[in-house]
VMD Tcl script that draws the C-alpha trace (Angstrom):
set ca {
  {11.02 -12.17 44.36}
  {11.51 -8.37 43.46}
  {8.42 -6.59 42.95}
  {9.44 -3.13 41.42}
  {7.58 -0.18 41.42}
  {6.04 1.33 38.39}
  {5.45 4.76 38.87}
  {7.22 6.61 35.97}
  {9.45 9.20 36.61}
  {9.65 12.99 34.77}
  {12.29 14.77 33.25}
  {14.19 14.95 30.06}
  {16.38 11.88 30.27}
  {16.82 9.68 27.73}
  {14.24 7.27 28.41}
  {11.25 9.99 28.75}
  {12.78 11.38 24.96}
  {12.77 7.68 23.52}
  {9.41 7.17 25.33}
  {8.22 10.04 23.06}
  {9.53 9.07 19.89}
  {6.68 9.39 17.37}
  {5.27 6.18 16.38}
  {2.07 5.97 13.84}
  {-0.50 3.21 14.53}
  {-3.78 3.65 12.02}
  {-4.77 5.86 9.51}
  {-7.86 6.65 7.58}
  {-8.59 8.98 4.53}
  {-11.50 10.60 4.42}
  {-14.01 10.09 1.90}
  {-13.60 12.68 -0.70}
  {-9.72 12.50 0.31}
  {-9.39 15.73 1.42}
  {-8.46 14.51 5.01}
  {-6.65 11.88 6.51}
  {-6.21 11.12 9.84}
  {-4.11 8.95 11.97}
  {-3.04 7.42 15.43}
  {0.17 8.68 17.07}
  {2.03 7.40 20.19}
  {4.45 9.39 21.75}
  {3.13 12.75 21.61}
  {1.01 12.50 24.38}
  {0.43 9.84 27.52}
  {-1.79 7.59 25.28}
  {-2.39 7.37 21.48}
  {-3.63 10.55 19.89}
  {-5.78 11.39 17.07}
  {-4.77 13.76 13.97}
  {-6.08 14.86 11.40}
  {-4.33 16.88 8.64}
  {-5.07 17.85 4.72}
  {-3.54 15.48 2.08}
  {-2.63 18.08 -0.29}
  {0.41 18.94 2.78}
  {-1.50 22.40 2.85}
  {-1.37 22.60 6.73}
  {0.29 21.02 9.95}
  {-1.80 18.11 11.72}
  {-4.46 18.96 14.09}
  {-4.66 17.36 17.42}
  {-8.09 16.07 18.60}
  {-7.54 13.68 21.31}
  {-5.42 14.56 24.70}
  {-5.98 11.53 26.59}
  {-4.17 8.27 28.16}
  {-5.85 5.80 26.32}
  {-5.28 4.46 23.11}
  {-7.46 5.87 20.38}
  {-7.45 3.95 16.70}
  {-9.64 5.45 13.60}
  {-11.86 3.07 12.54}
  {-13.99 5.28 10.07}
  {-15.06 8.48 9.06}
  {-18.62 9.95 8.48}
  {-20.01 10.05 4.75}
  {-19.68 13.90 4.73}
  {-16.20 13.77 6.35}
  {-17.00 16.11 9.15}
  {-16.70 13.33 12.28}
  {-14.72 10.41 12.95}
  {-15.48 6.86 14.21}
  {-13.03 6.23 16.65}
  {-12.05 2.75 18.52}
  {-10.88 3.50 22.20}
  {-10.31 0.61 24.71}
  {-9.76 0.76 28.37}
  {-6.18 0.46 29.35}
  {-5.10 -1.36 26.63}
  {-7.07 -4.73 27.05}
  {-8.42 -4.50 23.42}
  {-12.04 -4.31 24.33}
  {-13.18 -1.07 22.08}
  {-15.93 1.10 22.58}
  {-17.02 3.35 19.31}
  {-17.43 7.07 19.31}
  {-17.87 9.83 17.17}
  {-15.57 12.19 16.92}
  {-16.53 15.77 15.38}
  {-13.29 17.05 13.92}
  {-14.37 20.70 14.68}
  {-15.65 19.92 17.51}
  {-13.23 17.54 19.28}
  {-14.84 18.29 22.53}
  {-18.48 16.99 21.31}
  {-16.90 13.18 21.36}
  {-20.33 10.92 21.91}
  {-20.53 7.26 22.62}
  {-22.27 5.04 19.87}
  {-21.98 1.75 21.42}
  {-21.67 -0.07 25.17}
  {-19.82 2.00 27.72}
  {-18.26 -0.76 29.46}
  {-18.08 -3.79 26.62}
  {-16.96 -7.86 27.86}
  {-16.58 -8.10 24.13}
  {-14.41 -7.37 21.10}
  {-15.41 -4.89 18.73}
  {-13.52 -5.00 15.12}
  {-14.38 -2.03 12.53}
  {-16.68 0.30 12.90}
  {-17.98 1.86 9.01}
  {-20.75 4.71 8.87}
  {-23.45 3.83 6.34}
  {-23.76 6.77 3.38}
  {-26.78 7.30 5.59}
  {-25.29 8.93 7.87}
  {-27.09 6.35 10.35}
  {-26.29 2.50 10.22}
  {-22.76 1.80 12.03}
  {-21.48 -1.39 10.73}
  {-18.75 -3.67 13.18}
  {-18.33 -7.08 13.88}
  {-18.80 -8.16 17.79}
  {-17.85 -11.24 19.75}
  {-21.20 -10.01 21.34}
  {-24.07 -12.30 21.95}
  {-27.07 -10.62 20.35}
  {-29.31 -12.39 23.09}
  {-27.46 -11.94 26.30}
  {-25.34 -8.70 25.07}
  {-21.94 -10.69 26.65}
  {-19.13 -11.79 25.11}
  {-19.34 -14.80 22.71}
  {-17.08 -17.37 21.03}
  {-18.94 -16.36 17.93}
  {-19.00 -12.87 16.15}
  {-21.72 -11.00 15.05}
  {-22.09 -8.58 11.88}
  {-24.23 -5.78 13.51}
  {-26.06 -3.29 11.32}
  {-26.42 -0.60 14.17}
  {-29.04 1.85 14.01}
  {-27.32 5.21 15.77}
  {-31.49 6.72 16.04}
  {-32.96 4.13 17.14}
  {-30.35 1.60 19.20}
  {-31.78 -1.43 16.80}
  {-28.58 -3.95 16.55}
  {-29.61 -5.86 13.64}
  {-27.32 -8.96 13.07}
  {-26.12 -9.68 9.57}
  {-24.25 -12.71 10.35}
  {-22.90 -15.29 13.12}
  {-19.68 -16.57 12.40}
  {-16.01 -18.07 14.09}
  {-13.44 -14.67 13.74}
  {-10.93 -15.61 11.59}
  {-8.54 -12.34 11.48}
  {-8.39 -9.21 12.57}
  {-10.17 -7.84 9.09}
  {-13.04 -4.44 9.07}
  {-16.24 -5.36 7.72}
  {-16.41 -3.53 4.38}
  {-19.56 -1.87 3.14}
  {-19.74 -2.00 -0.75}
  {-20.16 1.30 -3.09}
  {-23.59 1.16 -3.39}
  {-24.61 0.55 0.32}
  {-26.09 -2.44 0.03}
  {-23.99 -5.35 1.26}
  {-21.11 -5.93 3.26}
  {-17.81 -7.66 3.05}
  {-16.58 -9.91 5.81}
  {-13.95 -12.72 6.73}
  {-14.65 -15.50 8.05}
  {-12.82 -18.68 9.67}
  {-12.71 -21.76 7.47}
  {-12.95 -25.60 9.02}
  {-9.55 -25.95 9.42}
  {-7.79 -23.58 11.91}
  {-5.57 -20.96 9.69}
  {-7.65 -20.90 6.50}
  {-9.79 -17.78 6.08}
  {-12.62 -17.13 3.56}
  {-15.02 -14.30 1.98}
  {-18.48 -13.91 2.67}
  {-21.09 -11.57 1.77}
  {-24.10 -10.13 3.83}
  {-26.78 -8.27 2.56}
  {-27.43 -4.98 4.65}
  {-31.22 -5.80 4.80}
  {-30.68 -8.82 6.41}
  {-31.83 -10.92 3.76}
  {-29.07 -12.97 2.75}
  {-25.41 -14.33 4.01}
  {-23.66 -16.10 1.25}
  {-19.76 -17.32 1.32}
  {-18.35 -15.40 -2.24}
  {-14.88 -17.26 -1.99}
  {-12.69 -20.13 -0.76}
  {-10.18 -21.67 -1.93}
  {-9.51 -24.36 0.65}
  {-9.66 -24.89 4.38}
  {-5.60 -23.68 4.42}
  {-5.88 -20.88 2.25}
  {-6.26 -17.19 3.71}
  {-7.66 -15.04 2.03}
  {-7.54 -11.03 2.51}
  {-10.03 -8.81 0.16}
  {-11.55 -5.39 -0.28}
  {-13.64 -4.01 -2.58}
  {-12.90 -2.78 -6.03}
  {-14.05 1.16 -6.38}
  {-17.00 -0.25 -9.11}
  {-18.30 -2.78 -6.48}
  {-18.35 -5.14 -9.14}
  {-15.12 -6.98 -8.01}
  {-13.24 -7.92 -5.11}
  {-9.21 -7.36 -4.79}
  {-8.06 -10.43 -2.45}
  {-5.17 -11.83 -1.49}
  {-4.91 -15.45 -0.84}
  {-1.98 -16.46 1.25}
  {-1.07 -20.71 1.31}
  {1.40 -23.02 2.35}
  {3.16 -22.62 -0.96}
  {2.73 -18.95 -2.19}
  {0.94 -15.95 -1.96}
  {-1.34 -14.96 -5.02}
  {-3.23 -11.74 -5.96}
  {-6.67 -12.11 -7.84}
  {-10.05 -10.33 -8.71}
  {-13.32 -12.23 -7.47}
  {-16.03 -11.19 -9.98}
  {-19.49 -10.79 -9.22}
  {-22.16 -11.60 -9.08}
  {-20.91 -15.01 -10.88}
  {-17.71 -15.71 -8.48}
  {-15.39 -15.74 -11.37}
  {-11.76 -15.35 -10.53}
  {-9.21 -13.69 -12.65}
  {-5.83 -14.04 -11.43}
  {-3.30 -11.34 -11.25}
  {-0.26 -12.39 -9.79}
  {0.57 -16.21 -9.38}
  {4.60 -16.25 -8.80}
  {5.95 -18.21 -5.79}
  {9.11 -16.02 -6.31}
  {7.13 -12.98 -5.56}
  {6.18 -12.68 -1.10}
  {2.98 -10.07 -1.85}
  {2.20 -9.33 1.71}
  {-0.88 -6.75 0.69}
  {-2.82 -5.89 -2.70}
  {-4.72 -2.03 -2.55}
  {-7.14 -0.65 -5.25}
  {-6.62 2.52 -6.34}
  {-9.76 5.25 -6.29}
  {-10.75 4.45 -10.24}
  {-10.50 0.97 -10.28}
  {-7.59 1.47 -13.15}
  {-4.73 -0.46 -10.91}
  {-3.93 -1.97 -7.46}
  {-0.57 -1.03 -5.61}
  {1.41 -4.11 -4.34}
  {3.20 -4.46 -1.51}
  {5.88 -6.94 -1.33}
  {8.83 -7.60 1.20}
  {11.89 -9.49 0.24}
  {14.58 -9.88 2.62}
  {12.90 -7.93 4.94}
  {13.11 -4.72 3.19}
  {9.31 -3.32 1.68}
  {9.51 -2.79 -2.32}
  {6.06 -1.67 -3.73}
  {4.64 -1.21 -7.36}
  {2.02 -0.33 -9.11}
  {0.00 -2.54 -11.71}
  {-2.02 -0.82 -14.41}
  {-4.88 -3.55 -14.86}
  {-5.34 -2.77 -18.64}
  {-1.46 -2.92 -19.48}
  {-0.71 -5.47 -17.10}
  {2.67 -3.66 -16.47}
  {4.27 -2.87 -13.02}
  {5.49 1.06 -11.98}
  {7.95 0.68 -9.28}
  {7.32 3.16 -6.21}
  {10.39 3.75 -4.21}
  {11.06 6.44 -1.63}
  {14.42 8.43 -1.91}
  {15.41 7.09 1.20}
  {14.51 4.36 3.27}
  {11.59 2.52 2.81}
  {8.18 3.93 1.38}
  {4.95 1.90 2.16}
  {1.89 2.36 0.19}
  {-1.24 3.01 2.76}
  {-4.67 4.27 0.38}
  {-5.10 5.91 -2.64}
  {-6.31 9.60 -3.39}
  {-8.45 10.93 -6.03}
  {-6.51 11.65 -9.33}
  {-3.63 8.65 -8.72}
  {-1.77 9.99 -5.96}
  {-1.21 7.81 -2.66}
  {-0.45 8.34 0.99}
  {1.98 6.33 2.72}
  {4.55 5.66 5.43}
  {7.93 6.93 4.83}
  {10.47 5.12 7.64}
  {13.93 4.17 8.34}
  {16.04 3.01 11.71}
  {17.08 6.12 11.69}
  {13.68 8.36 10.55}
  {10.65 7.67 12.95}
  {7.34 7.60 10.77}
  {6.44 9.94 8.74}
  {2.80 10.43 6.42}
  {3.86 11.38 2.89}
  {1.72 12.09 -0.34}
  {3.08 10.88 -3.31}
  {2.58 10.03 -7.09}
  {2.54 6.88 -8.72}
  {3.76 9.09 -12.14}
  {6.73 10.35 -10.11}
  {7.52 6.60 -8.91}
  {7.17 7.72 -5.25}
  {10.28 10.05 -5.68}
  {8.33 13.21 -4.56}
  {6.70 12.59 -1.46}
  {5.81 15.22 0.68}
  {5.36 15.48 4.44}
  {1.61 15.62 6.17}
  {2.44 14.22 9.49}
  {4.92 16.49 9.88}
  {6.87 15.63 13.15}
  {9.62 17.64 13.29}
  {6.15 19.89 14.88}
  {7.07 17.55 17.71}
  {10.53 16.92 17.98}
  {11.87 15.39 21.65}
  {14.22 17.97 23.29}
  {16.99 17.66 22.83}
  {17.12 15.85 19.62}
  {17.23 11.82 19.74}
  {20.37 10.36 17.90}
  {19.73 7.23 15.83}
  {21.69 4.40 15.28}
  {21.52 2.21 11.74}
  {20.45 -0.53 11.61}
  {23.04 -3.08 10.15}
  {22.05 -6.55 8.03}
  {23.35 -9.44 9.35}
  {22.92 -12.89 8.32}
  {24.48 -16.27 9.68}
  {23.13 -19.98 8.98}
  {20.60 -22.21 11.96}
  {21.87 -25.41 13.30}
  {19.86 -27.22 10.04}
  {21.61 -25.00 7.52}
  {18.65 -22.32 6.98}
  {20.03 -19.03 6.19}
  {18.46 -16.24 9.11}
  {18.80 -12.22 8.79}
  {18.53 -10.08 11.38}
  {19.45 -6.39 12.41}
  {22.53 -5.18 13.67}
  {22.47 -2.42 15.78}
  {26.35 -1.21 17.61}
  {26.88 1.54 20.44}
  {29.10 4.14 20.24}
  {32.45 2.92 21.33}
  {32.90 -0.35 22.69}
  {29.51 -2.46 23.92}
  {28.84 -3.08 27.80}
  {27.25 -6.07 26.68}
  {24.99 -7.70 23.86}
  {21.22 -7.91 23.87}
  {19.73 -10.05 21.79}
  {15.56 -8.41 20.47}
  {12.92 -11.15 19.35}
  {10.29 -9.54 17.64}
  {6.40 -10.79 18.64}
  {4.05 -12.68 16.17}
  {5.55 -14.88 15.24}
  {3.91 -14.54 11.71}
  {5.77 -10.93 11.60}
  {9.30 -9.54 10.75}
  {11.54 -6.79 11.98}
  {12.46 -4.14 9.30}
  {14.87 -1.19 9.00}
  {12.72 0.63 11.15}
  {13.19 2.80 14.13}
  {12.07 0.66 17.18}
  {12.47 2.86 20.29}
  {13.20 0.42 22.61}
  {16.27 -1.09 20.64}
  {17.38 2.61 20.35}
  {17.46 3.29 24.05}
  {19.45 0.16 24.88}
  {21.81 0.94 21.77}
  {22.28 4.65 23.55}
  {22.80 2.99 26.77}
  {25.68 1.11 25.58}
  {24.87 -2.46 23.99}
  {25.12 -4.03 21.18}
  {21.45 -5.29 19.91}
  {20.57 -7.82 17.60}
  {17.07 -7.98 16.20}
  {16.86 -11.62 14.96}
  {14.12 -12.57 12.06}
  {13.80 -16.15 12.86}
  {11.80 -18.63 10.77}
  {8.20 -18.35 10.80}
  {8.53 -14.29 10.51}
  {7.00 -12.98 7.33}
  {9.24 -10.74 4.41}
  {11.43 -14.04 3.23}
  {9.02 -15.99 1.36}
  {6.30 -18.22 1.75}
  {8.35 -21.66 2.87}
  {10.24 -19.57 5.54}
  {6.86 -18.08 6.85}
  {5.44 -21.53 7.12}
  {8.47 -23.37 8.14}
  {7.72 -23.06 11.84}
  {4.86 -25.46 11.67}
  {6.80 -28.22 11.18}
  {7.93 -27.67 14.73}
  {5.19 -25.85 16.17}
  {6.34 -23.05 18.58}
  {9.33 -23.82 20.58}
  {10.99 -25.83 17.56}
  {13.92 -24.80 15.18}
  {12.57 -21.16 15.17}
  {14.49 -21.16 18.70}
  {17.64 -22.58 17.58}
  {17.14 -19.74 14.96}
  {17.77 -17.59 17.61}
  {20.80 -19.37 19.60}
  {22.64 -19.71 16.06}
  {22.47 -16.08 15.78}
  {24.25 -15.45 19.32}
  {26.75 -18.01 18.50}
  {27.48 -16.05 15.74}
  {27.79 -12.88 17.35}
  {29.91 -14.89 19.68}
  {32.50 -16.34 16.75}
  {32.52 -12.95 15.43}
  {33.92 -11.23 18.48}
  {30.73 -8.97 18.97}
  {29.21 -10.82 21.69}
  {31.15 -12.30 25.09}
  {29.86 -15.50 26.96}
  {28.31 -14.27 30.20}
  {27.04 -10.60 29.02}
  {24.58 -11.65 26.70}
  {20.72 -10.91 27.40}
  {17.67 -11.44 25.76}
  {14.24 -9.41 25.48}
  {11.23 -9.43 23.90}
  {7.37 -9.01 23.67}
  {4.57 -11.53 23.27}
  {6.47 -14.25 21.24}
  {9.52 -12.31 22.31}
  {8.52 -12.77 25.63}
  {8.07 -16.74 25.06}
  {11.59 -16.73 23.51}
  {12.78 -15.01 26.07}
  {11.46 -17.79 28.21}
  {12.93 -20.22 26.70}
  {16.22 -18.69 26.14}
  {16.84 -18.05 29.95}
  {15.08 -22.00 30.59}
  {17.31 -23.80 27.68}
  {20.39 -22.23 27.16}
  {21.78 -20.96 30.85}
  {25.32 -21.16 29.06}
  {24.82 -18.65 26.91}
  {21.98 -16.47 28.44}
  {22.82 -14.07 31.49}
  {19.97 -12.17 31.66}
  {16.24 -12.23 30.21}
  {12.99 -10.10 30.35}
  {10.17 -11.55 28.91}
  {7.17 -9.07 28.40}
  {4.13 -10.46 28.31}
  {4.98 -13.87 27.22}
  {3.91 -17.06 27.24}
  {5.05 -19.92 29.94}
  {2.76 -22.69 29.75}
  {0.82 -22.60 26.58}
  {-1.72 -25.03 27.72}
  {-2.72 -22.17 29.76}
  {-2.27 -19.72 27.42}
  {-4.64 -21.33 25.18}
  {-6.95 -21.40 28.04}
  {-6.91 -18.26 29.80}
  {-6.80 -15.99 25.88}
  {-9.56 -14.15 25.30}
  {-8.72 -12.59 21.68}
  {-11.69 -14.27 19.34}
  {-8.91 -15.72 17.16}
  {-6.35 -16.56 19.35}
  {-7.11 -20.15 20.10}
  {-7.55 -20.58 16.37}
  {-3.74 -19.14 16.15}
  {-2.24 -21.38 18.30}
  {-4.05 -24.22 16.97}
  {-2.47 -23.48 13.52}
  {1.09 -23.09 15.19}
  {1.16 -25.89 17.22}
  {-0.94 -28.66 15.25}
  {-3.92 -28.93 17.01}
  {-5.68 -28.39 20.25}
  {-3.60 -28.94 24.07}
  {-5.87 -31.65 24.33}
  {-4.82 -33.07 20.70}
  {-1.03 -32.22 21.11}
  {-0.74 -32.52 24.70}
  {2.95 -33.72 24.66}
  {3.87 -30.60 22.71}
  {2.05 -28.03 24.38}
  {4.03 -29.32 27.42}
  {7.34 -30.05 25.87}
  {7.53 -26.56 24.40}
  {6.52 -24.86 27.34}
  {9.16 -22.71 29.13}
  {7.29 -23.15 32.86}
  {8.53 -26.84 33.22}
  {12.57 -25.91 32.90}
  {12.39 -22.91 35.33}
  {14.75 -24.90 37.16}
  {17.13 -24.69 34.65}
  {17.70 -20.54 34.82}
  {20.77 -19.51 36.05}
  {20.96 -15.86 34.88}
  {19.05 -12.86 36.13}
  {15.43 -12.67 35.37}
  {13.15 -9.65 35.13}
  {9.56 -10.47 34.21}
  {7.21 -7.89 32.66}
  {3.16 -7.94 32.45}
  {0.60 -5.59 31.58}
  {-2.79 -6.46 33.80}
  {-5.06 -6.08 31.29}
  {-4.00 -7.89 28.80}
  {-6.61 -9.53 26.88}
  {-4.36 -11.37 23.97}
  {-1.53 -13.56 26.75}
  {-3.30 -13.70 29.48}
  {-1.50 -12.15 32.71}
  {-1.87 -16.14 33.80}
  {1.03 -16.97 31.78}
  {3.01 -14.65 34.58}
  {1.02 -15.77 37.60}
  {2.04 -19.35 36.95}
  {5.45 -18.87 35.91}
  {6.03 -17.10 39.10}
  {4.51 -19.77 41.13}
  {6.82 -22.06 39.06}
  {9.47 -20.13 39.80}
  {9.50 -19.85 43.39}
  {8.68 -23.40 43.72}
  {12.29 -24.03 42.10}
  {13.56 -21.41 44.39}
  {14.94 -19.05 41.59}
  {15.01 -15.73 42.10}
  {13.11 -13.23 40.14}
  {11.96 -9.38 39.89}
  {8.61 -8.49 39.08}
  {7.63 -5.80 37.22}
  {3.84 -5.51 36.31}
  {1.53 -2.42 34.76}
  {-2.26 -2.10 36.16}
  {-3.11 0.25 33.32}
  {-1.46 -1.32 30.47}
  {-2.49 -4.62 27.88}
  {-0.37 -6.00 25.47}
  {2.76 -4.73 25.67}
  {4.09 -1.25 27.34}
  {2.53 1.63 25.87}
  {1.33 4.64 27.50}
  {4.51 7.29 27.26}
  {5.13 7.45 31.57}
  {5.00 3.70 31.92}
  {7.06 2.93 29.05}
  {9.89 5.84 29.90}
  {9.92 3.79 33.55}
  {10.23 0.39 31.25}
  {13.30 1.79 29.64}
  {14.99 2.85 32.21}
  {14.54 -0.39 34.77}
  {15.35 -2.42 31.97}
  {18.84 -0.33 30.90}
  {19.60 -0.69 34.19}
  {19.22 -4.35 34.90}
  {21.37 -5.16 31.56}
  {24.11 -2.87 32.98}
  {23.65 -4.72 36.38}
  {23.77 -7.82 34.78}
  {25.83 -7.75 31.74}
  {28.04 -4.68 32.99}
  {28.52 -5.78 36.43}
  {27.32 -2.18 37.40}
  {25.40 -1.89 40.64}
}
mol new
graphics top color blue
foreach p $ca { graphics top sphere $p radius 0.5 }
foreach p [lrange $ca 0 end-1] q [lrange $ca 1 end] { graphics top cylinder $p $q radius 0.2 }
display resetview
């Protein structure tokens, strides 16, 4: 074993300039949509907070210089402070401030100081007073829980009144309703993957479940501006569907029921006259707005590249997320009237630009067929000149999908010299329902792998990629793949680095401590590892270590929370028990995934040069 160091190195090389590429993470408007601010990586050692005005009137403000990795989770009723979710080195676990925005020095903590728990949301009252979050926090003990807790929070007098107890079934904010007087939530169904509304009352009087539409449905809502209705989305093994929940009676209207249409998200706009819809279709975003009276559709479309709606302003306009593989985010304001085609800059970060200027390669769409037949897209990605090698990218989730989008890492290894491809195996959203769902017939480690080995066999047959200079790379289900690339196919594989994956996923399930992550592998995989024993073991990459013939660099953050470091620790073991060698590469200070600007600029450049050592035979 290799254990490499991680102190980051300074200076303007590539690495340090990709390292700072710009990269937004959350974003809230303010309440009388004057303001809007946002999370942004890249400009700093951690994630940032900034806050700009939506009419484009001024450049962003910076309020947070620190190495941690600060999300907005709300914003005071009068719009002069933030709520603000900031964990510890990345493991997840959030503490709440608030965050004066003319005072960004006056930041005060609202809830524990050093929290065992998950904290999800985070919405001021119009009081000004009552914080409302959910907590895998026992009210009794004050630990962590299996179960969450809807906490009213009294800021005056530290009272933690608890709304609700319930199992975490996504990642979804608690949502306080127009007039102030009951709350939103989601909560897990009986059957692992299905996800249902509920309502609490703020006084404490009352928890009642508003919809469900069966223990495999998911279901996504928010409120409608009246509070009268809810907007949900309700995602099944079939198709997706869009729908108003009407209250107090229950009644549900349906607005879009098309199992040709993939609606990934459904928004309200600020006068309750139409929703926005976000759909993806062969990967690529389209979006559109529905006037609820009319029933017709408004296509929004940015003039390049993709445009994705984010929350609506007073008087119909909308911010969103202008982006391309070759344009790093951007905040834009634009009109639904103008179909999107006059957005204008708030984020603004040419303010920011890395010196000297990063160049950006397209991304190319590339398609070939799996070893059942199943058509598979991915992303393209060539060097200037000819490639040192080919590195194949597998994109985490896996319920997720790889866009034409600039992903820093890809664009590093694309400057270095290789060819990438980004590979949108089945089970990744943005190609339907059946394809999102397909990689439960399997569970994890099925088809969706040969997915990814048809792809480099077709990069081999088309002359792009060479036998014995191929690598593979990835984060949290990358990771696994990577795993099991390097464990199944030593033929084709010559190099791997997993980053924080997954090797034995009866651990994994074990050793997790996300609320809903036992839940997620119980929906992927068919049951529990005591239920599906055989599979969990069959599937996971720690019992073919033996196999692994090409080089191996293996990447964890310590404090991650969502695949437990344990996955590493074991695989290690595993490893040096077979006698293969291995180098090492872990972070202290980071979670899930490589994040803070230093550590990930030393990321980039030990993993360019292990694929040149490995793939380019360059010591």
């Amino acid at each position: 074993m290799t254990v490499l160091d991680p102190a980051a190195r300074t200076g303007a090389d590539a690495a340090l300039r990709w390292a700072s590429m710009p990269m937004i993470w959350d974003w809230k408007v303010s309440p009388d949509g004057r303001q809007v601010a946002w999370s942004w990586s890249g400009t700093g050692e951690g994630f940032d907070i900034y806050v700009a005005p939506t009419d484009g009137s001024a450049a962003p403000t910076r309020l947070t210089r620190s190495s941690q990795f600060a999300m907005p989770r709300g914003w005071s009723p009068d719009g002069r402070a933030l709520i603000l979710g900031i964990p510890t080195d990345g493991d997840d676990r959030e503490r709440l401030y608030r965050l004066p925005i003319d005072r960004p020095d006056g930041m005060t903590l609202l809830t524990d100081a050093a929290p065992d728990y998950f904290t999800i949301g985070g919405e001021m009252h119009e009081n000004g007073r009552w914080l409302v979050y959910a907590a895998s926090r026992d009210p009794e003990t004050g630990g962590a829980s299996e179960l969450h807790a809807l906490y009213r929070h009294d800021l005056e007098t530290g009272e933690r009144r608890v709304l609700a107890r319930y199992r975490l079934g996504d990642e979804a904010a608690p949502e306080i309703d127009r007039d102030g007087r009951t709350v939103l939530y989601h909560r897990a169904a009986a059957t692992a993957g299905g996800i249902e509304l509920w309502l609490a009352d703020l006084d404490g009087t009352a928890d009642r479940r508003l919809l469900s539409l069966g223990d495999r449905t998911r279901i996504a809502g928010s409120w409608m501006p009246d509070g009268k209705a809810v907007l949900f989305l309700a995602s099944s093994d079939t198709h997706e569907r869009v729908g108003l929940c009407h209250l107090p009676e229950g009644r549900v209207e349906w607005l879009v029921d098309d199992a040709a249409r993939f609606v990934e998200r459904a928004l309200p706009d600020r006068d309750g006259r139409g929703i926005m819809l976000v759909e993806i279709e062969d990967a690529r975003l389209r979006a559109c707005w529905l006037d609820l009276a009319t029933r017709s559709e408004t296509p929004i479309a940015a003039q390049s590249g993709t445009l994705m709606p984010l929350a609506p302003l007073p008087g119909g306009d909308w911010i969103g997320l202008a982006y391309s593989s070759t344009q790093p985010h951007e905040l834009v304001r634009f009109s639904v009237a103008a179909r999107g085609r006059d957005a204008r800059r708030l984020s603004r970060t040419a303010v920011i630009p890395p010196t000297p200027p990063l160049s950006f390669a397209a991304a190319g769409d590339y398609r070939w067929r799996s070893a059942d037949g199943l058509p598979v897209q991915g992303w393209l990605y060539h060097p200037q000149g000819a490639a040192k090698g080919t590195v194949i990218w597998v994109h985490g989730g896996p319920t997720w999908h790889s866009e034409d989008e600039a992903n820093a890492a890809i664009q590093y290894l694309v400057g270095e010299g290789f060819a990438v491809l980004d590979v949108n195996y089945r089970g990744s959203t943005g190609f339907g329902t059946a394809y999102r769902e397909a990689i439960k017939i399997d569970g994890w480690g099925g088809r969706e792998q040969a997915d990814i080995r048809a792809g480099i066999e077709a990069l081999v047959a088309d002359g792009i990629a060479a036998p014995g200079r191929i690598g593979i790379i990835g984060v949290s289900y990358g990771g696994y793949s990577s795993w099991f690339a390097a464990t199944r196919w030593p033929d084709l594989i010559a190099a791997a680095v997993p980053i924080c994956g997954m090797t034995d996923l009866a651990i994994d399930y074990a050793a997790t401590h996300m609320p809903h992550g036992r839940l997620y592998s119980e929906e992927m995989m068919g049951g529990t590892p005591a239920a599906a024993a055989e599979r969990y073991r069959e599937r996971s990459p720690i019992h073919a270590v033996g196999n692994i013939r090409g080089r191996l660099l293996v990447v964890h953050g310590l404090t991650d929370t969502n695949v437990s470091p344990a996955n590493t620790e074991h695989g290690c073991k595993a490893l040096e028990a077979a006698g293969i060698p291995y180098e090492l590469l872990t972070y202290p200070d980071e979670g899930h995934g490589v994040w803070k600007r230093g550590n990930r600029a030393d990321l980039f450049r030990r993993v360019g040069r292990f694929f040149d050592e490995a793939l380019a035979g360059r010591a």
